[in-house]
DOVEXTI-304348 format. One line per field, with one value per atom (N, C-alpha, C): residue number from 1; residue in three letters; atom name; z, x, y. Coordinates in nm, 2 decimals, padded with zeros to 4 digits. Atoms other than C-alpha are relative to their C-alpha. Example, Ala and Ser with C-alpha at 12.3 -4.5 7.8 and 13.67 -1.06 7.14 Angstrom:
<recs>
vovo <- 1,1,1,2,2,2
mikol <- ala,ala,ala,ser,ser,ser
timi <- N,CA,C,N,CA,C
up <- 00.00,00.78,00.00,00.00,00.71,00.08
east <- 00.09,01.23,00.09,-00.09,01.37,-00.08
north <- -00.12,-00.45,00.12,-00.11,-00.11,00.11
</recs>
This chain:
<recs>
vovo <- 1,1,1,2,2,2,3,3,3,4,4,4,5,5,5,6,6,6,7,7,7,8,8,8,9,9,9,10,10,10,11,11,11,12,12,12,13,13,13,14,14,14,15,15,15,16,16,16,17,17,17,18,18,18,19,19,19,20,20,20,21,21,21,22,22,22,23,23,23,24,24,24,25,25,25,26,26,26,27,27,27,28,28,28,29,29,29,30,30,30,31,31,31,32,32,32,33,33,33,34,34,34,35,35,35,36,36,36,37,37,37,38,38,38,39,39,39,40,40,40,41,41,41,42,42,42,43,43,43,44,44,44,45,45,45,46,46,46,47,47,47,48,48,48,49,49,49,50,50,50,51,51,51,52,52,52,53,53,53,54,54,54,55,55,55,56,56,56,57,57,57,58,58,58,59,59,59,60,60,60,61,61,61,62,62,62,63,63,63,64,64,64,65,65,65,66,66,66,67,67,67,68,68,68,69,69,69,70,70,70,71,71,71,72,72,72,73,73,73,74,74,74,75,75,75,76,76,76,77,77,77,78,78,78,79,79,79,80,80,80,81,81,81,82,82,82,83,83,83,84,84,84,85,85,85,86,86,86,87,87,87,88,88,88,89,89,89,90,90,90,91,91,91,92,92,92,93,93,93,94,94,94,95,95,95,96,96,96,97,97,97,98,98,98,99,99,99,100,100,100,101,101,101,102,102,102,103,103,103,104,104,104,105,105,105,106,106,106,107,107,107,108,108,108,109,109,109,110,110,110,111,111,111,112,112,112,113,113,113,114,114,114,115,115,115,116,116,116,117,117,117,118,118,118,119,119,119,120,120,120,121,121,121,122,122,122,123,123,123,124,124,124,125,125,125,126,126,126,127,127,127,128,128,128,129,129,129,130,130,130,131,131,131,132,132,132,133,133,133,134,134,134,135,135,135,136,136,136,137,137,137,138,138,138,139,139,139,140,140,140,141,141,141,142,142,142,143,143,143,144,144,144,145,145,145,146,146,146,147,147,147,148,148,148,149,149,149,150,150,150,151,151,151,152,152,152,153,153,153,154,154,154,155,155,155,156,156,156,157,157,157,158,158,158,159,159,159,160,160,160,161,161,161,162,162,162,163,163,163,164,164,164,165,165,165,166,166,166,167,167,167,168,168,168,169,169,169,170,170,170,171,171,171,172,172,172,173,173,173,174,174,174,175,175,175,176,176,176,177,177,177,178,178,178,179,179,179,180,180,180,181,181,181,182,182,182,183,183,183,184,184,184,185,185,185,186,186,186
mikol <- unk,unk,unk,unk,unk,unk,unk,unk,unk,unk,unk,unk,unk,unk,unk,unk,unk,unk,unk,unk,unk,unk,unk,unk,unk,unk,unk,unk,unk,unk,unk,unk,unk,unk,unk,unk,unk,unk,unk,unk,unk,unk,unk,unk,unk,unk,unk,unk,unk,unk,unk,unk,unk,unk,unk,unk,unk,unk,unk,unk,unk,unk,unk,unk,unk,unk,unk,unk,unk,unk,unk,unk,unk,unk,unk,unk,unk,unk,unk,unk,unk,unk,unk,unk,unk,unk,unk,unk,unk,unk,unk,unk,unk,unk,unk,unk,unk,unk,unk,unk,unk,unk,unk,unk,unk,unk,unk,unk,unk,unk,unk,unk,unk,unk,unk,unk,unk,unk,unk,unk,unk,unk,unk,unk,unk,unk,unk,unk,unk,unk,unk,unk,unk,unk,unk,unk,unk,unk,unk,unk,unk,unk,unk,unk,unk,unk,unk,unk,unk,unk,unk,unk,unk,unk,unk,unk,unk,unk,unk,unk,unk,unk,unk,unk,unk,unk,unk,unk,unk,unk,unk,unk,unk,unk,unk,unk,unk,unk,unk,unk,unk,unk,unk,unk,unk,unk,unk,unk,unk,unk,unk,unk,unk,unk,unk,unk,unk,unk,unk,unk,unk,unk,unk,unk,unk,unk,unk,unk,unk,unk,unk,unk,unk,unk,unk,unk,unk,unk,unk,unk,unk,unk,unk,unk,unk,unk,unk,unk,unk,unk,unk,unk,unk,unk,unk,unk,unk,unk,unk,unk,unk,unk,unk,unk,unk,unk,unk,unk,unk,unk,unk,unk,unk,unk,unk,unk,unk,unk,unk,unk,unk,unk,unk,unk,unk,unk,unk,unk,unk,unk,unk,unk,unk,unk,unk,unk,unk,unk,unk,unk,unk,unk,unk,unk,unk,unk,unk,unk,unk,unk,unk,unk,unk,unk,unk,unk,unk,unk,unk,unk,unk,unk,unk,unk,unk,unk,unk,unk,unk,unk,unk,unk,unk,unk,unk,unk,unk,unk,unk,unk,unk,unk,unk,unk,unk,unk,unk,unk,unk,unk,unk,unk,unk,unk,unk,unk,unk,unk,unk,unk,unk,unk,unk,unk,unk,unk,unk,unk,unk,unk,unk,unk,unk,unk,unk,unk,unk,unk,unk,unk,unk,unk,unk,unk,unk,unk,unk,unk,unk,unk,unk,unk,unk,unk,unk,unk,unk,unk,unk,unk,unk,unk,unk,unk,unk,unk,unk,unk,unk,unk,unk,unk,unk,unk,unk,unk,unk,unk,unk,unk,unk,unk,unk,unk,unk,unk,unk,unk,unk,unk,unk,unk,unk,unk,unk,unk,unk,unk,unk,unk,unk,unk,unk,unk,unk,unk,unk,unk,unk,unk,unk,unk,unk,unk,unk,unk,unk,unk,unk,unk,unk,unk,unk,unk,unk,unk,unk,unk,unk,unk,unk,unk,unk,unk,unk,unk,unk,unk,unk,unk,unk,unk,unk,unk,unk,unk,unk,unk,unk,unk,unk,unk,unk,unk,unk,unk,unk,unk,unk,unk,unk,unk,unk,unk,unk,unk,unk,unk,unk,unk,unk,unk,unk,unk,unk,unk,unk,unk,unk,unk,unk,unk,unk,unk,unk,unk,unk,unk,unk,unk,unk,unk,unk,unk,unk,unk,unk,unk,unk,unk,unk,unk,unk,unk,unk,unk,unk,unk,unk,unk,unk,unk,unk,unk,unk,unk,unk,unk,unk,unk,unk,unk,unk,unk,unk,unk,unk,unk,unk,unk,unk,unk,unk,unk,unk,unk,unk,unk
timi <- N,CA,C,N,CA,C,N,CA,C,N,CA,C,N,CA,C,N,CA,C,N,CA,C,N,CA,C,N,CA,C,N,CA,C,N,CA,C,N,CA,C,N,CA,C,N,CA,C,N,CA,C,N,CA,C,N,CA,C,N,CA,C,N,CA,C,N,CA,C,N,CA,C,N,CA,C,N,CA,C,N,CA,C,N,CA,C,N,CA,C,N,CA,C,N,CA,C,N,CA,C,N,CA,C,N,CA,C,N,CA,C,N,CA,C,N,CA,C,N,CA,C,N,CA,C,N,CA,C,N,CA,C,N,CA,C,N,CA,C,N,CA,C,N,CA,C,N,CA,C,N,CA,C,N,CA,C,N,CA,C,N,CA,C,N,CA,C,N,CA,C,N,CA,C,N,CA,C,N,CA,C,N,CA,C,N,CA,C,N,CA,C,N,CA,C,N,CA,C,N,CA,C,N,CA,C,N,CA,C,N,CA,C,N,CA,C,N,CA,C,N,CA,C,N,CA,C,N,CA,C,N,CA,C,N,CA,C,N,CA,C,N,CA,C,N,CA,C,N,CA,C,N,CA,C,N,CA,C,N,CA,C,N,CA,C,N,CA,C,N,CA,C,N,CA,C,N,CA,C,N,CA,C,N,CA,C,N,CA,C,N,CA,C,N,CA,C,N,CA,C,N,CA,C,N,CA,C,N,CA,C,N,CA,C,N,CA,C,N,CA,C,N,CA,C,N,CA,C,N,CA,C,N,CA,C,N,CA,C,N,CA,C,N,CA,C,N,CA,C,N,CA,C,N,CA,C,N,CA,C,N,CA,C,N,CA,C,N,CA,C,N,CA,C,N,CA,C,N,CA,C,N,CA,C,N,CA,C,N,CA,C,N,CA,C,N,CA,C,N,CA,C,N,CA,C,N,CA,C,N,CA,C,N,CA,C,N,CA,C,N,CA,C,N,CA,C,N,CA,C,N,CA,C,N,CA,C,N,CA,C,N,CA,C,N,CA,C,N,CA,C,N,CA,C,N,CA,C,N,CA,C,N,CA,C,N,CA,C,N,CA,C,N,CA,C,N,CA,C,N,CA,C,N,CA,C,N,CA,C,N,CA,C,N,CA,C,N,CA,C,N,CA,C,N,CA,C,N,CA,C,N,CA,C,N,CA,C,N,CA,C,N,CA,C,N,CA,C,N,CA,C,N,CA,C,N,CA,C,N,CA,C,N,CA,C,N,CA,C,N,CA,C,N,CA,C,N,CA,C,N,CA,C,N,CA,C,N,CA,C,N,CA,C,N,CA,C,N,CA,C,N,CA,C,N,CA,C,N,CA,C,N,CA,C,N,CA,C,N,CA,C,N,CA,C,N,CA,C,N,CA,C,N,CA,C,N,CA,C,N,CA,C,N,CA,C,N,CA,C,N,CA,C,N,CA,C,N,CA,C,N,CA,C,N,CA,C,N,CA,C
up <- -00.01,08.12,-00.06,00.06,07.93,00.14,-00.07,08.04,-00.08,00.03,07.99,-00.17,00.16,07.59,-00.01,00.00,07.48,00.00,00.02,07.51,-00.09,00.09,07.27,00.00,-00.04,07.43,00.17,-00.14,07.81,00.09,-00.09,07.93,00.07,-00.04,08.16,-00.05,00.02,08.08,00.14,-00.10,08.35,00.01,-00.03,08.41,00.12,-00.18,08.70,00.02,00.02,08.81,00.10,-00.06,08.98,00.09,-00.05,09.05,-00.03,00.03,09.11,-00.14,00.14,08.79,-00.06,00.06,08.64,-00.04,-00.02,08.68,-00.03,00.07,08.51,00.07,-00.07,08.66,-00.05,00.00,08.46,00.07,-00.04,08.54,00.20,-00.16,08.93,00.04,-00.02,08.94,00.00,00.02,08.84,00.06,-00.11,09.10,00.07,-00.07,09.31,00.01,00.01,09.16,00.04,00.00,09.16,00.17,-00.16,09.55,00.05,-00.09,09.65,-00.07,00.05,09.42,00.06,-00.03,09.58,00.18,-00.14,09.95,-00.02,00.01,09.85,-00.02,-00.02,09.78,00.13,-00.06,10.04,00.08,-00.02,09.99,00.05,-00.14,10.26,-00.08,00.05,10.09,00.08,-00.06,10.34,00.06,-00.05,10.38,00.03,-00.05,10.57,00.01,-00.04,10.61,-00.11,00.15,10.27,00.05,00.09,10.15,00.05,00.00,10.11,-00.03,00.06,10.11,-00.10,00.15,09.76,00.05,-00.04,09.94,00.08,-00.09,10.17,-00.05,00.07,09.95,-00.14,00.10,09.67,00.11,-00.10,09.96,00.01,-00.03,10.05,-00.12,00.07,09.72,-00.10,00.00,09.66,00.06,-00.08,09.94,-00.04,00.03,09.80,-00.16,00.10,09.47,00.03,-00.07,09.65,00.07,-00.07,09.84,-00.14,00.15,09.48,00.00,00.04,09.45,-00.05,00.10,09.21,00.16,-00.09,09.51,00.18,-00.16,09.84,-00.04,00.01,09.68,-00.16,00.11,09.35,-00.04,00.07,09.18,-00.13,00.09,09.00,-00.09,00.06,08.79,-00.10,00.10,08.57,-00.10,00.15,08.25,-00.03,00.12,08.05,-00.08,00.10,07.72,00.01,00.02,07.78,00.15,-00.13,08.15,00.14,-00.09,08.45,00.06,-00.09,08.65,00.16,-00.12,08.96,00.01,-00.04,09.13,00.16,-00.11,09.44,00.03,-00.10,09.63,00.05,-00.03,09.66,00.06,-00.05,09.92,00.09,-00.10,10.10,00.12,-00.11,10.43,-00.03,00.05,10.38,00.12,-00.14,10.71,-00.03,00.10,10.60,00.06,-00.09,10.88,-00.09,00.07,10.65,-00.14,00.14,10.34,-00.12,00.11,10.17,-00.01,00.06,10.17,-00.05,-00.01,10.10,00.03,-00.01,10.16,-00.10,00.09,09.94,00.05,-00.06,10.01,-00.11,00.10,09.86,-00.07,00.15,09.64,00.00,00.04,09.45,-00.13,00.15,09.15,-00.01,00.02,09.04,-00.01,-00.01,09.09,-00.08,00.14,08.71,-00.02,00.12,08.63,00.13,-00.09,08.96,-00.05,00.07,08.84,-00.06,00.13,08.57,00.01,-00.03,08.68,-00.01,-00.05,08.73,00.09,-00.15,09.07,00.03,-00.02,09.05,-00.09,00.12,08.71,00.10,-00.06,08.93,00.13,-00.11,09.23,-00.09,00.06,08.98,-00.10,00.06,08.80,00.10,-00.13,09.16,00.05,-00.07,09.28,-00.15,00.15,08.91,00.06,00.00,08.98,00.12,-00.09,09.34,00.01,00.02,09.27,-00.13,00.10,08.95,-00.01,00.01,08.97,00.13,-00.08,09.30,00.10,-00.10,09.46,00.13,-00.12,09.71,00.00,00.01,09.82,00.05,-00.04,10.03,-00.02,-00.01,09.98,00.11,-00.13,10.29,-00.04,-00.02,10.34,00.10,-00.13,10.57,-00.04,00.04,10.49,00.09,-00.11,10.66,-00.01,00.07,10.76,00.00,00.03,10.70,-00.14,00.14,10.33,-00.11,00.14,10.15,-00.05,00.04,10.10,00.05,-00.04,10.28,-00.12,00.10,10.02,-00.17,00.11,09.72,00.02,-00.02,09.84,00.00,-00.05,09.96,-00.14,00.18,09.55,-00.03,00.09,09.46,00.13,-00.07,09.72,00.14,-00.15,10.03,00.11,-00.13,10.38,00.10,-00.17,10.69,00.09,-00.09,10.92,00.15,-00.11,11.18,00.01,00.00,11.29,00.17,-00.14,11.54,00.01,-00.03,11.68,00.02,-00.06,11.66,-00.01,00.02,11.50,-00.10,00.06,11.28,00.07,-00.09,11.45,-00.11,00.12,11.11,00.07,-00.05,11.32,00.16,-00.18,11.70,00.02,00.00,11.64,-00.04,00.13,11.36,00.04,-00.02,11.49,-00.12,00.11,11.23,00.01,-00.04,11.25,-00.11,00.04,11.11,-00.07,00.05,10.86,-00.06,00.02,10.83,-00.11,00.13,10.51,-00.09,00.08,10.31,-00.11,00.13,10.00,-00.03,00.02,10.01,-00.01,00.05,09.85,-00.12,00.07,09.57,-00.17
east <- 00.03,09.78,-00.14,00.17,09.45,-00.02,00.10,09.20,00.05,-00.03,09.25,-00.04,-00.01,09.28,-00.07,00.00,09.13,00.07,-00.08,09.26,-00.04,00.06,09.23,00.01,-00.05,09.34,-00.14,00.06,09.19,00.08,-00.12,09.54,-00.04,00.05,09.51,00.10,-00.13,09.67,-00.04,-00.07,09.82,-00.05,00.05,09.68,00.13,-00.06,09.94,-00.06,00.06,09.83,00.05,-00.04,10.02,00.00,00.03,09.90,-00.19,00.16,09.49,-00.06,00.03,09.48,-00.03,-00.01,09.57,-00.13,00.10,09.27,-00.11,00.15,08.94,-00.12,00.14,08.56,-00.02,00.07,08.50,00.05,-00.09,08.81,-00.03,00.01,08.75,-00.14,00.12,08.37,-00.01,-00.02,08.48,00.03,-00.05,08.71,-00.08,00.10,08.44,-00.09,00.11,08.18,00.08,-00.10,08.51,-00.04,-00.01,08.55,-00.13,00.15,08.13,-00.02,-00.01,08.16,00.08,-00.11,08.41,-00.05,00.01,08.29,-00.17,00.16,07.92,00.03,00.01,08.06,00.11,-00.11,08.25,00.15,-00.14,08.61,00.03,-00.03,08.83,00.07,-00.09,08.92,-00.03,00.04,08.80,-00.15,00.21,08.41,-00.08,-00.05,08.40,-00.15,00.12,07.99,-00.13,00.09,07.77,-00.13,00.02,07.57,00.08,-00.06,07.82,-00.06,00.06,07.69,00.10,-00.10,07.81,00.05,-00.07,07.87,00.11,-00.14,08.13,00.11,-00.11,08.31,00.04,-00.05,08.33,00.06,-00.06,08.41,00.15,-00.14,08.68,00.08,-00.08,08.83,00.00,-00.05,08.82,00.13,-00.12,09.06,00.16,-00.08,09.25,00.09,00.01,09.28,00.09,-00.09,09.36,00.16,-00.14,09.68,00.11,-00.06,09.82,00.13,-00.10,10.15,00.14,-00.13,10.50,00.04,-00.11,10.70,-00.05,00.07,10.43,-00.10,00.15,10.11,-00.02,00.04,10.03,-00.16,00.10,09.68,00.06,00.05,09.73,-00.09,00.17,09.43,00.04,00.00,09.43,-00.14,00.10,09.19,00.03,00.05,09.04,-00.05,00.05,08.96,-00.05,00.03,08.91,-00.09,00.11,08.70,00.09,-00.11,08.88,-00.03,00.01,08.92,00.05,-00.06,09.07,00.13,-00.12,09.33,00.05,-00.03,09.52,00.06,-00.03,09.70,00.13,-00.12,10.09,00.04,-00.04,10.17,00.17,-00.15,10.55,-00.03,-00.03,10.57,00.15,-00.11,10.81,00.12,-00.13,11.02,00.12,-00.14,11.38,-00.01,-00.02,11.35,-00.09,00.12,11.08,-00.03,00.00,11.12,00.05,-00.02,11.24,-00.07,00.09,10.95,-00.11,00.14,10.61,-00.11,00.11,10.26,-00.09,00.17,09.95,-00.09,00.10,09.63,-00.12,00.10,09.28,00.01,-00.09,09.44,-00.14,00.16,09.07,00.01,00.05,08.97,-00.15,00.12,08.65,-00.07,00.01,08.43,-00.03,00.07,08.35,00.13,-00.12,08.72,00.08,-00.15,08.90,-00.05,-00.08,09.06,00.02,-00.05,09.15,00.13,-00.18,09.50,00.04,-00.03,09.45,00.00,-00.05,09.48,00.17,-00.14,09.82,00.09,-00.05,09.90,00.00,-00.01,09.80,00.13,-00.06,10.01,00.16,-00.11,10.31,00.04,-00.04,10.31,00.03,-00.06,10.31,00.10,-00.11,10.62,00.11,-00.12,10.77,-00.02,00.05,10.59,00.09,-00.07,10.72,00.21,-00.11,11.08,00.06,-00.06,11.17,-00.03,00.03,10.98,00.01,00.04,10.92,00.15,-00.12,11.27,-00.04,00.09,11.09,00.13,-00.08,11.34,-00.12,00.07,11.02,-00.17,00.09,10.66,-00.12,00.01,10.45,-00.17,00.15,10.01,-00.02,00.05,09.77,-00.11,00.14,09.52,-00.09,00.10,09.24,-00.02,-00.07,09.30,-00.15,00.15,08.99,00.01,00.08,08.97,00.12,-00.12,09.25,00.08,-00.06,09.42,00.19,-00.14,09.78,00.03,-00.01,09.79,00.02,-00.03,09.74,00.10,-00.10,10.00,00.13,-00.13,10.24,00.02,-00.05,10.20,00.09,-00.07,10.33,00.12,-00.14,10.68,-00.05,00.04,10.50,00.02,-00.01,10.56,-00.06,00.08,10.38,00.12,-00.12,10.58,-00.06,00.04,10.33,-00.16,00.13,09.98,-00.07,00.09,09.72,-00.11,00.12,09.50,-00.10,00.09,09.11,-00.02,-00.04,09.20,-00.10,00.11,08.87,-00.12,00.17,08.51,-00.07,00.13,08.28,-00.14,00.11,08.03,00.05,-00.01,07.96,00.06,-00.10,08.13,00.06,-00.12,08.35,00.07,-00.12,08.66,00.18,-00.04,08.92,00.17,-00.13,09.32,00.03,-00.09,09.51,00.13,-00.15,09.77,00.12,-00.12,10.09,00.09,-00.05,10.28,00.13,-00.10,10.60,00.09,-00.06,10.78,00.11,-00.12,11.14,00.12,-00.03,11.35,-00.05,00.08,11.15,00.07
north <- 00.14,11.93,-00.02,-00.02,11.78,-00.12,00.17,11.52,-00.10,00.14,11.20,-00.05,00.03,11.09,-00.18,00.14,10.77,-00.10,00.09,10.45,-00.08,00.12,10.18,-00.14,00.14,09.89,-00.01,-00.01,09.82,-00.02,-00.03,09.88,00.17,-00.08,10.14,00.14,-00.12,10.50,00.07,-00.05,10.73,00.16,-00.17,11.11,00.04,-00.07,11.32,00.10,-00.16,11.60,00.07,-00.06,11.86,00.13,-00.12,12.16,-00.03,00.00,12.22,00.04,-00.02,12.40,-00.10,00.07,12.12,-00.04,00.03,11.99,00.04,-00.05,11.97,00.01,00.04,12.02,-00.13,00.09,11.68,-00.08,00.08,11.50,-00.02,-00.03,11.63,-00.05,00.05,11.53,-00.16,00.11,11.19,-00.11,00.08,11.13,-00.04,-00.04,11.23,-00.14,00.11,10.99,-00.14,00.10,10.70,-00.03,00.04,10.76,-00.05,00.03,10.74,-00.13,00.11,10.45,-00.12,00.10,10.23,-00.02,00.08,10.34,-00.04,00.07,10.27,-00.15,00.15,09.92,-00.08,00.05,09.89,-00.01,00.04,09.93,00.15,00.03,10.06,00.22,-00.14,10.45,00.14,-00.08,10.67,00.03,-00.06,10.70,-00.16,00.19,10.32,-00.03,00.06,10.39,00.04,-00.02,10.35,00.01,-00.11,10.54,00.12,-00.10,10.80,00.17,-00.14,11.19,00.00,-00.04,11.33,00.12,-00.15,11.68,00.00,-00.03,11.55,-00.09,00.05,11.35,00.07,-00.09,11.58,00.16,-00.04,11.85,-00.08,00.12,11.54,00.06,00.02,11.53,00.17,-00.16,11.94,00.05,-00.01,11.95,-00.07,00.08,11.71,00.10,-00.07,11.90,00.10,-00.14,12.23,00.02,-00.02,12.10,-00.09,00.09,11.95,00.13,-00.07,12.06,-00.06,00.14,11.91,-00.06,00.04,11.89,-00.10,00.05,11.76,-00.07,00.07,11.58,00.02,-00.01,11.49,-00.12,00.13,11.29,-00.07,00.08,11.01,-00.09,00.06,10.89,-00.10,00.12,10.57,-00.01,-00.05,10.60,-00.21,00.10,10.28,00.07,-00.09,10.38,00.12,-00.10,10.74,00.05,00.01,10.68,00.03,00.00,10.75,-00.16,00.19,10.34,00.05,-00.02,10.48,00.08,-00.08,10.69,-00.02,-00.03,10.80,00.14,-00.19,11.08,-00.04,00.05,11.05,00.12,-00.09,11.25,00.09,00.01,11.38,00.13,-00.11,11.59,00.08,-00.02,11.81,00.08,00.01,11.83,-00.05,00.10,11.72,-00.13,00.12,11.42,-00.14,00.15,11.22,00.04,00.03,11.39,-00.09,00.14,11.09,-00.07,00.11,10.89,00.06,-00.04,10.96,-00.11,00.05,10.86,-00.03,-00.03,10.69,00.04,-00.03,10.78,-00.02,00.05,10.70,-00.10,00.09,10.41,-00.06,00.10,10.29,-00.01,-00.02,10.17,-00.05,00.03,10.14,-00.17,00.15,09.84,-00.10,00.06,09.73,-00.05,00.01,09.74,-00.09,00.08,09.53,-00.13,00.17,09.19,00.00,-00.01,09.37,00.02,-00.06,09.47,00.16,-00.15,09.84,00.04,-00.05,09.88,-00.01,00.06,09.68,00.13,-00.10,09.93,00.12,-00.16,10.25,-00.01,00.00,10.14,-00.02,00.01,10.03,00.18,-00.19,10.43,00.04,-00.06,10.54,-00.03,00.05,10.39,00.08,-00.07,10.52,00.17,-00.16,10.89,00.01,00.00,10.85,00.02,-00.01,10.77,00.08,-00.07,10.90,00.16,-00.19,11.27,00.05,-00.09,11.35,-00.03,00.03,11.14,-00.01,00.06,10.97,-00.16,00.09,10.67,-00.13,00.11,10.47,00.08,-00.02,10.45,-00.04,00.05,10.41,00.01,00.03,10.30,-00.03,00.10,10.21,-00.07,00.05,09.99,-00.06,00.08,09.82,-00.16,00.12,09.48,-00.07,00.10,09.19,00.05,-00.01,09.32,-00.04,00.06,09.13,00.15,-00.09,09.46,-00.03,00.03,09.31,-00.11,00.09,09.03,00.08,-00.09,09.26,00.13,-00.05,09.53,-00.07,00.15,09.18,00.01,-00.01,09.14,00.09,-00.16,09.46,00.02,-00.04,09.46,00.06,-00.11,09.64,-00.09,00.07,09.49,00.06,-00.05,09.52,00.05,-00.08,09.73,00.04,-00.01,09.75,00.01,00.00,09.76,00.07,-00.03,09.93,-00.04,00.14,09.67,00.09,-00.06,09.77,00.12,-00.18,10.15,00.03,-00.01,10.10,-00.05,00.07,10.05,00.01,00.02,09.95,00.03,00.00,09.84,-00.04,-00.02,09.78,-00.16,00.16,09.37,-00.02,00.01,09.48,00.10,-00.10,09.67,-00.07,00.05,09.62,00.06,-00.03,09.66,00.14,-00.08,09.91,00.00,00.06,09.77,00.12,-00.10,09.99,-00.09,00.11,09.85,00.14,-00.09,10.02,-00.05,00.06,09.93,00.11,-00.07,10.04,-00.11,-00.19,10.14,-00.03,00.04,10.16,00.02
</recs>
């Protein structure tokens, strides 16, 4: 597998990555900077309290790296011209009782490139990567609710399937739901 090739449009292109090998120091530092970038502004990808340390989010996304495998967890990364724009982490348990669906995880894109339609583009490859390579019949998220993230998944086919009231503490007056959302069959 290479790194990511230029693009020449400002349609996004598609990276997988399957195995850790796969995987480059640049491409992997990138993510890295991608994720401290998204929760330093903010958005809802894991690290909920900015300024993000760089040692535990590149740590974070080491781990992530390391359990990459065809058949239980794969990275998806989305490239603009030749840049990484964002990625995720399509993950399946592999117990026969739930191996038909899988899980997203991390789903970000960077903060220069949203309203461009790469978030929508990385989540639309994923439901292809999901069903066509890995035979995933449903895709399942959790998002955090207050940040318009149920409205932009609602776009893309996903449905709320449940929620746990108050399963985020931001701050000591911002406790924040826990939106459960799934897009099947996909």
């Amino acid at each position: 597998m290479s790194t990511p090739s230029a693009v020449s449009t400002s349609e996004p292109g598609f990276v997988q990555i399957r195995h850790p090998h796969e995987i480059t120091e640049d491409l992997q530092r990138a993510a890295a900077a991608c994720w401290r970038e998204v929760s330093d502004a903010g958005g809802a990808a894991g690290f909920p309290f900015p300024p993000v340390d760089p040692q535990e989010v590149g740590a974070a996304a080491e781990a992530i790296v390391a359990g990459l495998s065809p058949d239980r967890s794969r990275l998806l990364v989305a490239t603009v011209r030749g840049s990484l724009a964002g990625w995720l982490n399509i993950r399946r348990d592999p117990h026969p009782l739930v191996s038909h669906w899988g899980t997203l995880h991390h789903v970000q894109t960077r903060p220069e490139v949203r309203g461009q339609g790469v978030g929508a583009a990385l989540m639309r490859s994923a439901r292809t990567v999901a069903r066509e390579e890995m035979g995933l019949e449903q895709l399942h998220l959790a998002a955090r609710g207050g940040a318009g993230l149920e409205e932009f998944y609602g776009r893309l086919g996903y449905r709320e399937i449940g929620r746990r009231p108050g399963a985020y503490r931001l701050a000591p007056d911002d406790d924040r739901d826990e939106v459960l959302m799934a897009l099947s069959p996909l």
